[in-house]
N, C-alpha and C positions, 0 to 999 in steps of 0.2 A: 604543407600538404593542402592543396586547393580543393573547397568545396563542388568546386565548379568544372571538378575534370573526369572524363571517363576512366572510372577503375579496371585494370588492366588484369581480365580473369584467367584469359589465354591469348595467346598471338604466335604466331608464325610466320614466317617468309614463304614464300609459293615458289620452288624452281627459281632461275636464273636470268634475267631480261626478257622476262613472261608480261605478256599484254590482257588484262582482264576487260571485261564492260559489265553494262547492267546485265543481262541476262546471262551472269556468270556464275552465279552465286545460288542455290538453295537450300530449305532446311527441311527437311521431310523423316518421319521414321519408315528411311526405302529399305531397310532390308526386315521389315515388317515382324520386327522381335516384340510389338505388343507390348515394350516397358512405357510406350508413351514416350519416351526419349528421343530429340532428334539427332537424327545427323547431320551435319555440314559436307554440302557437293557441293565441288566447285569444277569449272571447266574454261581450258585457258585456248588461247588464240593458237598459240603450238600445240593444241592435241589432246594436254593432259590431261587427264578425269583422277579427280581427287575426292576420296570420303574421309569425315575425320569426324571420331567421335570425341568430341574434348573432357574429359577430366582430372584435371589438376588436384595434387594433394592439397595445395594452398596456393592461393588465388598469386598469381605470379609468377607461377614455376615456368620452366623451361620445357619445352615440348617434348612429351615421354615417346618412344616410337613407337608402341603400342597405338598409339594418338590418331596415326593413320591406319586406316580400314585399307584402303584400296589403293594405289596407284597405277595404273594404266595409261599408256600411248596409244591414242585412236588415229593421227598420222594426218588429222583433216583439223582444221580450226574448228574448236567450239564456238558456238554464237550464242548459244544457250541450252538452260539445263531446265527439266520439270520434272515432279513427280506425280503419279496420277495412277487412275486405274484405267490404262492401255490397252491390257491384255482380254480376248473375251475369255469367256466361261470360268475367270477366277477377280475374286471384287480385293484382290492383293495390289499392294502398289508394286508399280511397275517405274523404272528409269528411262524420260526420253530424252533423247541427246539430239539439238537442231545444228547440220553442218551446213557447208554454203551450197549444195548439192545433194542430203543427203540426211534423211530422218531416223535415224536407231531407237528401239524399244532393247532397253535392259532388263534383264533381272538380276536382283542384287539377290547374293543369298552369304551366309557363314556355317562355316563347321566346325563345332564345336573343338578344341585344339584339347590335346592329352599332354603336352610338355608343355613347360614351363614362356615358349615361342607365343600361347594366346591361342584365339580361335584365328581361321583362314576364312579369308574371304574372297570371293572371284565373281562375275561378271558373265551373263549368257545372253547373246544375243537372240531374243524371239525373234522379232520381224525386223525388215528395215523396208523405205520406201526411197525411190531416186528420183529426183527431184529435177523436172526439165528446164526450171526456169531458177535461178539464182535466190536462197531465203535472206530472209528480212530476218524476223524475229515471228512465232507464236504463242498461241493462248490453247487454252485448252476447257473444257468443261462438258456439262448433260446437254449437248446440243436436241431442240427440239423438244426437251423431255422427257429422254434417255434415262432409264434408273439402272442405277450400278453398272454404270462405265462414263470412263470420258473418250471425249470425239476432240481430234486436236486438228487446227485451223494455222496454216502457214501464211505470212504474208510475204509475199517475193519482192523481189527491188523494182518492178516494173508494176506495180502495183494489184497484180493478182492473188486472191484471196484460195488458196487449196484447203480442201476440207478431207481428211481421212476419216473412216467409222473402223477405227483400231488397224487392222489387217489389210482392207480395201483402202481404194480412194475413192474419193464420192464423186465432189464435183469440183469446177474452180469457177470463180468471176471475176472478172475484172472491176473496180472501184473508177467511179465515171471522176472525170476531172482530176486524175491523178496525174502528179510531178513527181514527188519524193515518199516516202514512207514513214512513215508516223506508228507513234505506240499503239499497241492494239488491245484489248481486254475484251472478255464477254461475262454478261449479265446475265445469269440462273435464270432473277427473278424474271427479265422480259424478257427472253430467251431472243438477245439481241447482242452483236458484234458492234465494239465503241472502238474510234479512234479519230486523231487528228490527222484531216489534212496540208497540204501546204498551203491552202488559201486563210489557213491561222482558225480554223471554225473544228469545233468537234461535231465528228456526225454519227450518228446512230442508225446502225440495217439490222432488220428483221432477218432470223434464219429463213424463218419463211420464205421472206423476199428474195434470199439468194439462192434457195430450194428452188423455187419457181424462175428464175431468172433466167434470160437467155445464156448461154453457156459457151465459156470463156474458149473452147478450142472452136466455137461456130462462130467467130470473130472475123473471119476471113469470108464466110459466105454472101450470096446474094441476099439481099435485101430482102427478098419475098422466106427464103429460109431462116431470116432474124426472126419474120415475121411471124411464122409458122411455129418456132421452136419453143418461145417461150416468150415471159415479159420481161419490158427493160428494168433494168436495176434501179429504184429510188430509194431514197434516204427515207428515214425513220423520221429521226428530226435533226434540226445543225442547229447550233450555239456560235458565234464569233464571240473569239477571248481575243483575238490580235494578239499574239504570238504565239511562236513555235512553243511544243508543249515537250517536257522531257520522259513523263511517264504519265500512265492510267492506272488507276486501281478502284475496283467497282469492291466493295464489304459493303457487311448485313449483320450487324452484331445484334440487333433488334428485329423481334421478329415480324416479319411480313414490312420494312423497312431498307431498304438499301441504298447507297449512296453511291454516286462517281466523284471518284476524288480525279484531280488532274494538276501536274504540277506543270508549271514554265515558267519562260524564264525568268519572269520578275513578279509573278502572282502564281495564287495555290488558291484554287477553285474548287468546290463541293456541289455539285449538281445532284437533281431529284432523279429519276428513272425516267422522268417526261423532259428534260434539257433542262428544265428550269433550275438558275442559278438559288441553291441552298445558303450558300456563305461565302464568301471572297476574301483573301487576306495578303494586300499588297507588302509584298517582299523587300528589305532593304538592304537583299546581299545578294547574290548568285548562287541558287542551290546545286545542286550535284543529284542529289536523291532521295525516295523518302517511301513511308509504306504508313499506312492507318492500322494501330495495334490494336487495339481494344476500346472497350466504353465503360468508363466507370461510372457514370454517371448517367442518367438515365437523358435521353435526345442528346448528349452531345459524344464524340468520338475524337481520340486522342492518335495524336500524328507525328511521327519521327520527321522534321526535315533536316538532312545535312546540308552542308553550302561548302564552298571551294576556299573559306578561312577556316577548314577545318575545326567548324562547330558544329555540333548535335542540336536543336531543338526539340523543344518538347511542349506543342501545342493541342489546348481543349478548344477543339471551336476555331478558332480566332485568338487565341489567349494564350502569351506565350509562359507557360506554368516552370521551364527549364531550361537551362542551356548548360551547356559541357564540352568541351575541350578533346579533340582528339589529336591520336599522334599524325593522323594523314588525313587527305582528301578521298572520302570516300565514293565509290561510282554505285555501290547497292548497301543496303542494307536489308537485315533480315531481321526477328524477333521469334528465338527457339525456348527451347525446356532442356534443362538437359538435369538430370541427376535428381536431384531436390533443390535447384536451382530453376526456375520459372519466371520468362522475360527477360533472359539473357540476347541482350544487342550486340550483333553479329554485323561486321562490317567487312568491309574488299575492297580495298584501293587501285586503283590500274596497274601499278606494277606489282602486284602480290602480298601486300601488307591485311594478312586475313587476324581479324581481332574479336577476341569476344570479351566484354566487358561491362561492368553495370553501374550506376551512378550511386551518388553520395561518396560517402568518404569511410576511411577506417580509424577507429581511434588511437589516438596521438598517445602515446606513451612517454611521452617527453614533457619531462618535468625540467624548470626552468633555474638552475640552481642558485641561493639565493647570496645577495651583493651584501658586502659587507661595511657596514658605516663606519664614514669617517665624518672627522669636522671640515668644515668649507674653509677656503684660507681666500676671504674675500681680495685681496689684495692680488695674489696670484689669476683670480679671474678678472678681473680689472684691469691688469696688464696683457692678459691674453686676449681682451675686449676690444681695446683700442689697439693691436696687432691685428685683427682680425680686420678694426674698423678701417684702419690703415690701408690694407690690402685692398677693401670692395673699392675703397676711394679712387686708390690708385688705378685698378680694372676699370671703371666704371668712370673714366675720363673720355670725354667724346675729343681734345683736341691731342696731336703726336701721336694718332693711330696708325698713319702711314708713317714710312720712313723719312728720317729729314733729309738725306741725302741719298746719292746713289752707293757710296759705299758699306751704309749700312741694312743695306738689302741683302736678305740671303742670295739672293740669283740677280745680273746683272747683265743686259741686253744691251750691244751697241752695232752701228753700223756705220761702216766706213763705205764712201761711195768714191770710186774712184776721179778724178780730176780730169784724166783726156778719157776720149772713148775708145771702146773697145775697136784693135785695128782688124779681126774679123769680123763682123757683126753675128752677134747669137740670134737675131731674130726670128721668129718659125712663126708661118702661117700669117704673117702680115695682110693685112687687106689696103694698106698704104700702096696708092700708086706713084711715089716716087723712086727712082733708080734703086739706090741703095741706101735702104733704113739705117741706122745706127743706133747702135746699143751700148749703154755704159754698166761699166762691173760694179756692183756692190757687196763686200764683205762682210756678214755678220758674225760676231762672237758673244760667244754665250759664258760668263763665268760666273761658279758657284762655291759659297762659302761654306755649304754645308752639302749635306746628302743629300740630292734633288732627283725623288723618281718619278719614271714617265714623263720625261721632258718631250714637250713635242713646239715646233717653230711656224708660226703662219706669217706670211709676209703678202699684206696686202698693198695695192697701189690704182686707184682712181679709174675706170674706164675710161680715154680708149688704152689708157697704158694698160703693160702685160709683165710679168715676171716669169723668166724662162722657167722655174719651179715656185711654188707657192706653198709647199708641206715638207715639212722634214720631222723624221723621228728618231730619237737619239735615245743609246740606253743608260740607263741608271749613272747619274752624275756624283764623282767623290767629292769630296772636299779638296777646296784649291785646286779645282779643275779646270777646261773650258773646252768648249769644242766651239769649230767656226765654218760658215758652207759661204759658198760664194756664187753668186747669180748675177745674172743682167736682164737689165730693164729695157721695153724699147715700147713704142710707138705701134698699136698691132693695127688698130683699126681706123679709116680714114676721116678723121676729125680732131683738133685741140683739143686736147686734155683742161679743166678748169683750174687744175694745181698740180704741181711739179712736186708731189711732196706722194712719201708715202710712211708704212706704217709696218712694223714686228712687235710681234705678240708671243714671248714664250707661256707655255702652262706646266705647272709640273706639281707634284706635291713634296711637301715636307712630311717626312714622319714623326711620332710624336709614342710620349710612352702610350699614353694612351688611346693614342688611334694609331696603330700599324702601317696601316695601309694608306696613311699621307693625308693632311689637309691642303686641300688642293689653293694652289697660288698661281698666278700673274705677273708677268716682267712686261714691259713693253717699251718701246722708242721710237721715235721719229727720223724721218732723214728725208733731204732734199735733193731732188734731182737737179740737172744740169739744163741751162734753158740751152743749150748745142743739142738736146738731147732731141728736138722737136725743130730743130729752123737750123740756119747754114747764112752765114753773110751776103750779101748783095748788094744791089748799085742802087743810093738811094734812090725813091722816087720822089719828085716835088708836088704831083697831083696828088688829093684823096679825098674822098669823100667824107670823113669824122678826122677831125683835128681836138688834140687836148694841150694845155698847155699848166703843165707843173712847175712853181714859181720857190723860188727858196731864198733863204737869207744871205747866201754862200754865191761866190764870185763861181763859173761854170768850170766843171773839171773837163779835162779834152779826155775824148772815150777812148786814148790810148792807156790811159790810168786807169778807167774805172770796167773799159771791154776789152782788154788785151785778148781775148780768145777769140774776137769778129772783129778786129780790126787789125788793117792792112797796116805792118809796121814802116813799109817803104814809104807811107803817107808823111809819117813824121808824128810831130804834139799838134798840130794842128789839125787833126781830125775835127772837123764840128760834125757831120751827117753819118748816120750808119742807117743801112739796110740791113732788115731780117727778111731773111724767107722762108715762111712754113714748111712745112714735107707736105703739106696739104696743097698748098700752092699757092695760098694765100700773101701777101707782103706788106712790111711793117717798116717804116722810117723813123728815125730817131734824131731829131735835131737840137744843136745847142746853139742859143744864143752868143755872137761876140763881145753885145753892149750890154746886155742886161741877164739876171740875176734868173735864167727862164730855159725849161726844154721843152722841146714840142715831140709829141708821138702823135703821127697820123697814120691811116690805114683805110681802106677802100669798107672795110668789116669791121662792124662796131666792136664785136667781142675779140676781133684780134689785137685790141688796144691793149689788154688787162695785164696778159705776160708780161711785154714790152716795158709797161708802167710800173707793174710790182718788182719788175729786175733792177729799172734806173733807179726806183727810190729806196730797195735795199742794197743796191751798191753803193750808193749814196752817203749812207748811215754807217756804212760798216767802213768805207773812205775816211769820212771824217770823224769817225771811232778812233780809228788807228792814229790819226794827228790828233789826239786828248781834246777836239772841239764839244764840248758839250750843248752848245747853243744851236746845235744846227736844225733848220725844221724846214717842214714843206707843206704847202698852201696850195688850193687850187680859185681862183679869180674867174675862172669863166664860166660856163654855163651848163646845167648837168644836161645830159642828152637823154631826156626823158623819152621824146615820141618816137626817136628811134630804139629805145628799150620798149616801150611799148608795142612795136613791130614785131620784135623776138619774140614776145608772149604772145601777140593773134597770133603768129606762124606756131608756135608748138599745141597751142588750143587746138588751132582747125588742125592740127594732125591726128590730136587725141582725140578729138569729133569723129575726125576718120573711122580712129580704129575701134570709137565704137559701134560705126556704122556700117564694117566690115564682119564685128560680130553678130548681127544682128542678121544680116545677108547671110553667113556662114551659116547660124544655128537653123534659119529657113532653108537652105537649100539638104540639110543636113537632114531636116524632117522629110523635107521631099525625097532625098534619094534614099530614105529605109522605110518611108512609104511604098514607094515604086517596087522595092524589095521585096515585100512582104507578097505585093501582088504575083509579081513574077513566081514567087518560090508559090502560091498558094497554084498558081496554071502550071506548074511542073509537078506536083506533088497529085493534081487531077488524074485520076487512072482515064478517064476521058479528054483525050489532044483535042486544044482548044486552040483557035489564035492567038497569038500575044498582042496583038490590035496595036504595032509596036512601043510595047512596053521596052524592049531590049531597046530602040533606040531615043526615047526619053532617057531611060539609065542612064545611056553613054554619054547624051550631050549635060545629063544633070552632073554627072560625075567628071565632067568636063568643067563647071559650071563652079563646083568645089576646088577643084585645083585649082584655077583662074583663082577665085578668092582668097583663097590661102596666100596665094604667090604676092598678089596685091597688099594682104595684110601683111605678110612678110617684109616688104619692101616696105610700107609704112611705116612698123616698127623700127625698121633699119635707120630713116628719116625721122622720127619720131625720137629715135637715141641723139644722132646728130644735132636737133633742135634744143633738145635738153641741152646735152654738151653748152650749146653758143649760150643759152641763157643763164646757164650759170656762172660762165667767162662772164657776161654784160652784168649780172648780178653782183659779180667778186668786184666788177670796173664801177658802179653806183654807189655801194657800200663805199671804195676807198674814196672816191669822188666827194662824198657827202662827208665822212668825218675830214676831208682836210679842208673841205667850205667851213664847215661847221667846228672845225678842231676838235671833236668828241676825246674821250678819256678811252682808255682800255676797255674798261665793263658798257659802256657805251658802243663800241664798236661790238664788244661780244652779243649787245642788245641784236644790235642790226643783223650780224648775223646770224644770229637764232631764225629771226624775223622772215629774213627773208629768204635762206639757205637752211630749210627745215628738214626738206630731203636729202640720201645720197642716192636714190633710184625714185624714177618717176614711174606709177604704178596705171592703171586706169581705176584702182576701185580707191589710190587715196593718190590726188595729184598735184602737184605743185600750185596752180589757180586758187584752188579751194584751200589750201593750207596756209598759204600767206595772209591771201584773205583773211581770214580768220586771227590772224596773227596779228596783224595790221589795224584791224579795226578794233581789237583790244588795247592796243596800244595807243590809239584815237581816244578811246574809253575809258581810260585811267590816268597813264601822266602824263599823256598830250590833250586831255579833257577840257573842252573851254568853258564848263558849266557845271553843277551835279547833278543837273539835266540829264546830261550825255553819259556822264556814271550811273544814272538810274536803268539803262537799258540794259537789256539782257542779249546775250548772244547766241545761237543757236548751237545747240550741245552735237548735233549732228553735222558732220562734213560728206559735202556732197556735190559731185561735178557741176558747175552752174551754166549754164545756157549760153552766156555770153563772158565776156571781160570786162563787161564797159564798168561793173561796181569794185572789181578790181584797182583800175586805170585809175579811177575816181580816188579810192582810199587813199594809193599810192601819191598822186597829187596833191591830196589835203594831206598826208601824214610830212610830206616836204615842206608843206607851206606852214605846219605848223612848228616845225623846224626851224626856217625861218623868223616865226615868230616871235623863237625866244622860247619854243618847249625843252622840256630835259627830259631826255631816258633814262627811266626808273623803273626798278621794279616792285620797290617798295609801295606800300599800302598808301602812302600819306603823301606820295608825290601830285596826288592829283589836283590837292589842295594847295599848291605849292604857289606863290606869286611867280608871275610870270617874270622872267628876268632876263640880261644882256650876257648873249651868249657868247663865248671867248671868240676872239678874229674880228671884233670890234661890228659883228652883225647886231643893230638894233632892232627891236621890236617892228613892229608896222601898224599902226588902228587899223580898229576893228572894220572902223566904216569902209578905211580904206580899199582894206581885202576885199570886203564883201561887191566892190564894186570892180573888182579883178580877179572875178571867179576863175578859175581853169574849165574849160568843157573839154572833156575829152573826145581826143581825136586830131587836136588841134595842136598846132605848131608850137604853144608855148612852150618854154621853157625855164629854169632857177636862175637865176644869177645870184652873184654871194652875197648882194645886201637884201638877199628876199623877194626882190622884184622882178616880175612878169616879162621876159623879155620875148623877140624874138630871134628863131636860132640864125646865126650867121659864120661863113667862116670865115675867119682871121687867116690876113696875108701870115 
């Protein structure tokens, strides 16, 4: 039993998918029996008017139907309820009921009942008022200084303030600078109307002021009749809180002393009668509602907030004295009498959870019954100790947390790609402008060893590739099951894909005793496309502009061995040259040497080298796999083609310049044309026809002006994907170029590619430039570090598009050369220190002097050769 929860005195359910709010709930003795006892009104969004006098035998019980006084259907949404003294000529309370149209004055009465049924109670309508403008919520009180009666004040959703004197209406105003509608309250002591409006400020009007105010139905007249009728409506005084407020509540518990309490949404504010802030108390939850009860204490005043984690507060001041636990989220609270119970908290949740309940606790009658001694059998806890310690050790292993294999995975993911292409092609929506795209099947199967629910399958694959579906959902998987869906792949958009390779991802949960509803898990695989998938055989060509030449240990295999799929079998084994031809349209040649140990790929486009390359040297390996060669390797001798990489990166820069000088154009012409708007709509909305001094035809060329842009930045970004594309092909052609100069290790190559392959989508606010960068010169800075000079520097924690390339180009060139030199890729802490040393492929070091006197400038033609030195580029017959 929790000290800390609201004791549950009475409670009820309200009706059936009934909608309450704040001004739903009151506690008043309306049907004016003079025990001092209140009652609980409440009134709901369907109509209902509910009294309930609560008295439980013991605090708990179940609602007696006695319970309810009244129920009644009024057929109109309640917005709110008050009780007051409405009626003239009798100072009895009176019931008003605010609809969205429509003002009711009740009286509540009872007769006294002769059987055993209780007394009857019913409901008399004195007056009502109809309402021409749609209600907000009202206040009510001695407007002006009225003794014995109140005068009640509506506020409409359009910001109009209606004033009744019981039976009449008096007058209405309008509230200047109104948007939305805000709580409203009024103040006895300065017989002044509070409320917030939407510019986040509480303001304060004098009745007076809106006594004398021009008058809300002469809104429509001429000017000189504003003038004549009355003065304009000014504010009392304004407060800015900067936020929306949720309620107002002005108490006087001291006398000749009152206070405006005001809550929102993240602060509860105490104001003096003149605006001036009294006490402030920043909020660390989201309230819901709240009311000022009493003062026990002389200058300070105690305040009920709830909030939306269904807690009660109970603050002095500032000072949080309580907190308690309720069963709901409360939208009003109240603070009644009922019985010989005094400070019973009265709550109302939106969907009808009405409670009344009061804090602390009840005493525990639970006695704890007592254990009976034995002796310890140290022995038996000893061995249950190092069982126990066995266990944490065992959990509490960080290595064999994954599976060691695939068959001991609950759920198992593969994919089969099919071998020829598909002979319709599935393609859709292609943006390829060759004849006929082609697409290859791929079959995935899912199987599971155990109960796998919520399995669901994502099958992603590299932009410009497409996969004819990409989501499957499948239901609850048995054990020794499988299900398999089958899709194709094709080529959608017109450019080289960087990798033929793509990727599935099952997710699903396991359930567990203790979690039901699944720890959720991951399966996922790999699978490689077909390089037919993207090009088509052709007649080699002998011209090209980038030649490479891949050197191996191994006598040349004829590519009727190693491409039986693009090459012409009528040729015979002596195939030496094969054409590729893109779908793009691009062409690739492929030549082997007769005399020596050597193949060449050349191609007019740098980055169409990379496929062509990564094909011949894993057919290579998986060729001479199959003969048990273990010795076989490949080398590259020639020279890395750096300045034509460096071309790819200014072309995709100045793209990205573009597009942010597209937006910059955009967000200008965007201001201009809802400039231009504003004016247009301000000369329409004149009851006086003005010219438009052609404003209409600025609009159109400005709006002309935005389409233009857009279409341009569109088309950019189109070019801008394109350029990416090619530099991640030339990036994938660098990386493998460098580790077979350099012969790197696996984690070396995964170095480089981290390095320089950071992204999979190039962004404008984080882009490839800036990222390598970054990458690069850390790696300058540690274990390629020629100093501890150079490890002393600090790098900049921010990434951020940079102005040019040229300290790019820069990095890139010293991070080769020091390559060359004999650096090693490390990630470790202590490589930096490391001695320089002779890197495998028989590359030596080179002095210091030397280098320094064969700087790289960038821009310039240089380029690597494999013993380190500075050549220039040439091509080889």
């Amino acid at each position: 039993m929790s000290l800390f929860k609201a004791r549950d005195w009475w409670s009820t359910i309200l009706g059936e998918k009934e909608e309450f709010d704040q001004g739903c709930l009151c506690v008043a003795d309306v049907d004016n029996s003079g025990s001092g006892q209140d009652k609980v009104i409440v009134g709901s969004y369907k109509g209902y008017l509910r009294i309930f006098n609560p008295h439980p035998v013991k605090p708990g019980d179940e609602v007696q139907p006695e319970d309810l006084l009244l129920e009644v259907q009024l057929r109109e949404p309640i917005l709110q309820v008050e009780v007051g003294k409405f009626v003239s000529g009798t100072e009895g309370l009176h019931l008003a009921v605010l609809h969205c149209r429509k003002l009711c004055v009740y009286a509540v009465s009872g007769t006294q009942g002769n059987v055993e049924h209780g007394n009857q109670y019913q409901i008399k309508l004195m007056y009502q008022h109809n309402l021409q403008r749609t209600a907000c919520n009202m206040t009510y009180g001695p407007f002006g200084g009225v003794k014995g009666r109140d005068l009640i004040c509506i506020q409409s959703m359009d910001g109009m303030l209606m004033l009744f004197e019981q039976e009449s209406y008096a007058f209405g105003r309008f509230l200047p600078g109104f948007l939305l509608p805000g709580p409203l309250a009024y103040s006895s002591r300065t017989d002044s109307f509070i409320t917030v409006s939407s510019c986040q400020q509480v303001e304060s009007y004098k009745y007076q002021v809106l006594a004398f105010a021009t008058d809300a139905d002469e809104r429509q007249d001429t000017e000189q009749q504003k003038l004549s009728s009355g003065k304009r409506l000014a504010v009392d005084w304004v407060l800015n809180i900067g936020e929306q407020a949720l309620d107002i509540c002005i108490v006087s518990f001291n006398q000749g002393v009152s206070s405006v309490f005001v809550l929102g949404e993240r602060n509860f504010f105490c104001l003096k009668d003149n605006g001036q802030i009294r006490f402030m108390k920043k909020l660390d939850y989201s309230p819901s509602c709240f009311i000022p009860y009493c003062s026990v204490q002389e200058g300070t005043i105690n305040t009920l907030i709830a909030n939306h984690s269904k807690m009660l507060n109970v603050y002095q001041d500032v000072t949080l004295k309580w907190a308690t636990q309720l069963p709901c989220i409360p939208v009003s609270v109240k603070v009644a009498n009922f019985q010989d119970l005094k400070g019973v908290i009265v709550t109302l949740s939106d969907d009808g959870h009405l409670q009344c309940s009061y804090l602390g606790t009840d005493p525990s009658l639970f006695q704890a019954p007592k254990v009976d001694s034995r002796e310890i059998n140290y022995e038996e806890m000893n061995a249950e100790m190092k069982e126990l310690q066995k266990i944490i050790r065992e959990a509490t292993k960080t290595q064999d947390v994954l599976p060691e294999s695939e068959k001991q995975r609950d759920v198992t993911v593969t994919a089969e790609v099919s071998p020829d292409l598909d002979e319709e092609s599935q393609a859709i929506d292609s943006e390829v402008k060759a004849g006929a795209v082609p697409s290859v099947t791929v079959k995935i199967t899912i199987q599971s060893r155990v109960t796998a629910q919520k399995p669901s399958l994502a099958v992603c694959v590299q932009a410009p590739l497409a996969v004819t579906c990409d989501q499957f959902v499948f239901g609850d998987l048995e054990p020794d099951s499988s299900e398999a869906v089958v899709l194709s792949v094709f080529l959608k958009e017109n450019c080289c894909p960087s990798e033929l390779e793509g990727t599935c991802m099952v997710s699903y949960n396991i359930p567990t005793e203790l979690n039901p509803e699944g720890i959720p898990r991951v399966a996922q695989c790999n699978f490689s496309l077909p390089l037919k998938l993207i090009c088509f055989p052709t007649q080699p060509s002998k011209a090209a502009n980038h030649k490479l030449t891949i050197d191996t240990n191994k006598p040349p295999i004829s590519f009727v061995t190693i491409f039986p799929d693009f090459v012409d079998l009528s040729e015979g084994d002596q195939a030496n040259a094969l054409g590729f031809e893109f779908l793009t349209g691009s062409k690739t040649t492929l030549l082997a040497s007769k005399t020596s140990q050597r193949y060449r790929v050349q191609s007019d486009q740098l980055e169409d080298l990379w496929l062509v390359t990564k094909e011949l040297i894993h057919r290579l390996e998986v060729h001479f796999k199959k003969q048990n060669c273990k010795d076989f390797a490949c080398s590259f001798s020639g020279s890395i083609p750096l300045q034509e990489y460096f071309e790819l990166i200014d072309r995709h820069f100045e793209l990205r310049l573009n597009a942010e000088k597209f937006q910059e154009l955009l967000s200008e012409r965007a201001v201009q044309f809802r400039a231009i708007e504003r004016r247009l709509l301000t000369r329409f909305k004149d009851k006086t026809p003005a010219p438009l001094q052609h404003l209409d035809t600025l609009l159109e060329g400005t709006f002309r002006e935005v389409i233009a842009l857009a279409d341009a930045a569109e088309e950019n970004q189109a070019n801008m994907f394109q350029a990416f594309a090619k530099l991640k092909s030339a990036t994938h052609l660098v990386i493998m170029l460098i580790s077979l100069w350099q012969k790197l290790s696996t984690d070396q190559v995964a170095i480089l590619e981290a390095t320089f392959l950071p992204l999979a989508e190039d962004t404008q606010e984080l882009g490839w430039e800036e990222t390598v960068d970054a990458a690069v010169s850390y790696l300058l800075r540690t274990c390629l570090s020629k100093s501890s000079k150079e490890q002393a520097l600090t790098l900049s924690s921010q990434l951020s598009m940079p102005k040019d390339t040229s300290r790019l180009k820069k990095n890139i060139t010293l991070f080769c050369d020091r390559l060359a030199k004999g650096g090693r890729l490390s990630l470790s802490t202590d490589s930096a220190t490391q001695q320089a040393a002779v890197m495998p492929g028989g590359c030596a070091t080179i002095p210091e002097s030397d280098l320094e006197e064969r700087t790289i400038i960038p821009g310039s033609t240089a380029v690597f050769s494999s013993n380190g030195q500075i050549t220039k580029q040439k091509s080889k017959p």
